[in-house]
C-alpha positions, -999 to 999 in steps of 0.1 A, spaced: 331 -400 -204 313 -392 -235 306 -357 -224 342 -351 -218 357 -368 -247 334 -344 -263 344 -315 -244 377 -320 -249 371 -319 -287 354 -289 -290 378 -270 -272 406 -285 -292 389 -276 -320 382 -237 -309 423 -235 -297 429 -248 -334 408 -220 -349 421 -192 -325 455 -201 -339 445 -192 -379 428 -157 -368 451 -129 -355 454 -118 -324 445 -86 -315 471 -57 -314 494 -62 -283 509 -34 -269 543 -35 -274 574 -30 -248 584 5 -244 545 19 -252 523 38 -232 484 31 -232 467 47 -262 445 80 -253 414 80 -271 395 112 -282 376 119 -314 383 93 -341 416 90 -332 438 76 -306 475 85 -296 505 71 -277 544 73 -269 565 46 -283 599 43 -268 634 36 -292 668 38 -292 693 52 -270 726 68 -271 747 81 -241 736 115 -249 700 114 -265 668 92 -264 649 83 -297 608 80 -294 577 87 -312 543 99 -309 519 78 -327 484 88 -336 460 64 -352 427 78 -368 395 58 -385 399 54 -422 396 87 -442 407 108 -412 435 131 -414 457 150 -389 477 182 -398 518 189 -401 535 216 -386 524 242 -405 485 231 -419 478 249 -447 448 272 -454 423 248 -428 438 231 -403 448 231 -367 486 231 -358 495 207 -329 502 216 -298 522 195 -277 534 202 -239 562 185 -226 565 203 -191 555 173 -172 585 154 -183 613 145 -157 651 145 -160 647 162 -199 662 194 -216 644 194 -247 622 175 -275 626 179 -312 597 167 -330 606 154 -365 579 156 -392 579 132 -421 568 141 -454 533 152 -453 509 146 -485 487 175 -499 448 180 -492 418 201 -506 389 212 -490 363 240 -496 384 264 -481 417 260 -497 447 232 -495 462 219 -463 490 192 -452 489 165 -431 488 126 -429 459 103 -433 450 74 -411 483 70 -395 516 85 -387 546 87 -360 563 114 -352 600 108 -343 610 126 -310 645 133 -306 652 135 -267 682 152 -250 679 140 -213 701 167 -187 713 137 -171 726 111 -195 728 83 -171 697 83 -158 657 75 -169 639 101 -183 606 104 -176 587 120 -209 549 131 -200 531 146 -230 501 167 -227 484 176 -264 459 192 -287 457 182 -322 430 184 -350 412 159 -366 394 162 -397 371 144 -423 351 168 -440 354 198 -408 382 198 -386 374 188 -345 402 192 -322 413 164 -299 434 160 -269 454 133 -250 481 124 -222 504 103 -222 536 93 -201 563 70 -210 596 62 -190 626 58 -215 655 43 -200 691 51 -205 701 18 -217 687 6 -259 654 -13 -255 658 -24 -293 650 -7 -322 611 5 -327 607 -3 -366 576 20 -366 599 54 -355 626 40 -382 606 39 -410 591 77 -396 624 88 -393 637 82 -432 603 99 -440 619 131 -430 628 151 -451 666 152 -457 682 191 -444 705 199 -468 719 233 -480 709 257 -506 723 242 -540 729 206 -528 715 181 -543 703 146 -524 682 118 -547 673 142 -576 665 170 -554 678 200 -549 666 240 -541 693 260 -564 684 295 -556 652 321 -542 650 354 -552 629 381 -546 600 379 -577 579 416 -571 550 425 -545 549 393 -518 561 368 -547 593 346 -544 608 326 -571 623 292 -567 649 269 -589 645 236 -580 658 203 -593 627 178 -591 608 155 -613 568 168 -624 547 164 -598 568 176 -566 552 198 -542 571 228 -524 563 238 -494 571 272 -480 574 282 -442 585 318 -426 596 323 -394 579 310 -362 559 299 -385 541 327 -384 540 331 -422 528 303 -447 539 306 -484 516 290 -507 533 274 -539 518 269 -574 514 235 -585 544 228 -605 578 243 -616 579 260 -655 603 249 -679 635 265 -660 623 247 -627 610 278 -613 581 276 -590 566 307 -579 559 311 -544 534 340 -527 536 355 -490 506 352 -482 501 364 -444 533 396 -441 530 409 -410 531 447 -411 568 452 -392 585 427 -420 621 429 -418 639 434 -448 654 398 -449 628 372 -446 643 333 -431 628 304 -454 621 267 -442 617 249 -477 603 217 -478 607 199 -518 581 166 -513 582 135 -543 563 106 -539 603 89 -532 620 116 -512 620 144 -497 646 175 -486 649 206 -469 664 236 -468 666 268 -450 674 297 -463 670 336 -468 653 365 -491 654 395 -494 622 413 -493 613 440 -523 
């Protein structure tokens, strides 16, 4: 009796200390299995639903000081690539990209997000009633100090009916950037006109406070427009093509992306070209 009273104690006492330390990350309803490549990991998370569309999100984890790239990386970087053909029951996938921060490296600046990030998916199923099926086949980049490319699957049924909101793809989702038009102004932001500035340069009126970034895109995003680091006094940032393919039309489309620590808008637009 001795020996079990003892027993008996000591497991008592490891239940008691199991319940002050946390438990390890469960996998929540509506998730697929995390696929693992270099320092990083990446998943589907499931969210709302609406009769016509399906909210979900693709999460990527990375070890601390690890950084993945935005939509369009910068000077370094490698873009994402992400293949949806395997889905079922789907007609499209619009991936929404919060707010990305600003990097340096040797060879120039480049945008992404550090550690951590979901990306809201917005889903338009071809038959509302029924599951959807979304499979997900992508290449991504990684980087520390060099950027290493990493892959992953991952397949996720959503169903037609609200499993609950997923707090992780709300808080992504008022990350993104607000699309307004040119002139309107949202939380102290606003882009009030481009014009054409000379050879390959673009000029810029924004509304923002010091320290905003602007971010440039051209179309299919095939061009990247590098912006100089702040607005002069007449919030005027000056903005240079810097990849012009030779056949350039004459009016070049602008994605404008204007990024504060607080908000963010964006704006598309056109120019014409000198």
């Amino acid at each position: 009796m001795p020996i079990l009273a003892n027993v008996f104690v000591a497991a008592t006492a490891l239940l008691a200390a199991a319940a002050l330390v946390p438990a390890a990350e469960a996998a929540p309803t509506g998730a697929s299995p995390w696929s693992d490549d270099h320092a990083s990991r990446a998943r589907l998370l499931a969210g709302d639903a609406t009769p016509q569309e399906r909210w979900a999100g693709l999460e990527i984890e990375m070890e601390p000081g690890y950084r993945t790239y935005w939509r369009t990386p910068g000077d370094s970087g490698i873009p994402a690539e992400l293949d949806w053909s395997g889905s079922r029951n789907v007609a499209s996938v619009e991936v929404e990209w919060p707010a990305p921060a600003r990097f340096a490296d040797p060879y120039g600046a480049y945008y992404g997000y550090q550690d951590h990030v979901v990306l809201p998916l917005r889903v338009t199923p071809k038959d509302p009633s029924a599951p959807v099926s979304l499979s997900l086949s992508m290449f991504y980049g990684v980087c520390k100090e060099i950027c290493i490319p990493a892959s992953g699957e991952a397949t996720l049924a959503l169903p037609p009916e609200p499993v609950g909101s997923t707090p992780s793809i709300a808080r992504a989702r008022e990350a993104v950037p607000a699309r307004v038009a040119l002139g309107d102004a949202t939380r102290g932001l606003a882009v009030r006109e481009v014009a054409p500035a000379g050879a390959d340069r673009i000029a810029v009126t924004v509304d923002a406070p010091p320290g905003a970034m602007l971010l440039a895109e051209g179309p299919d995003d095939g061009w990247f427009l590098a912006a100089d680091a702040a607005a002069d006094a007449n919030g005027v940032v000056t903005v240079e093509i810097v990849h012009r393919p030779r056949d350039a039309a004459e009016v070049l489309p602008l994605r404008l992306t204007l990024v504060t620590a607080d908000a963010a808008i964006e704006v598309e637009t056109q120019v014409p070209l000198d």
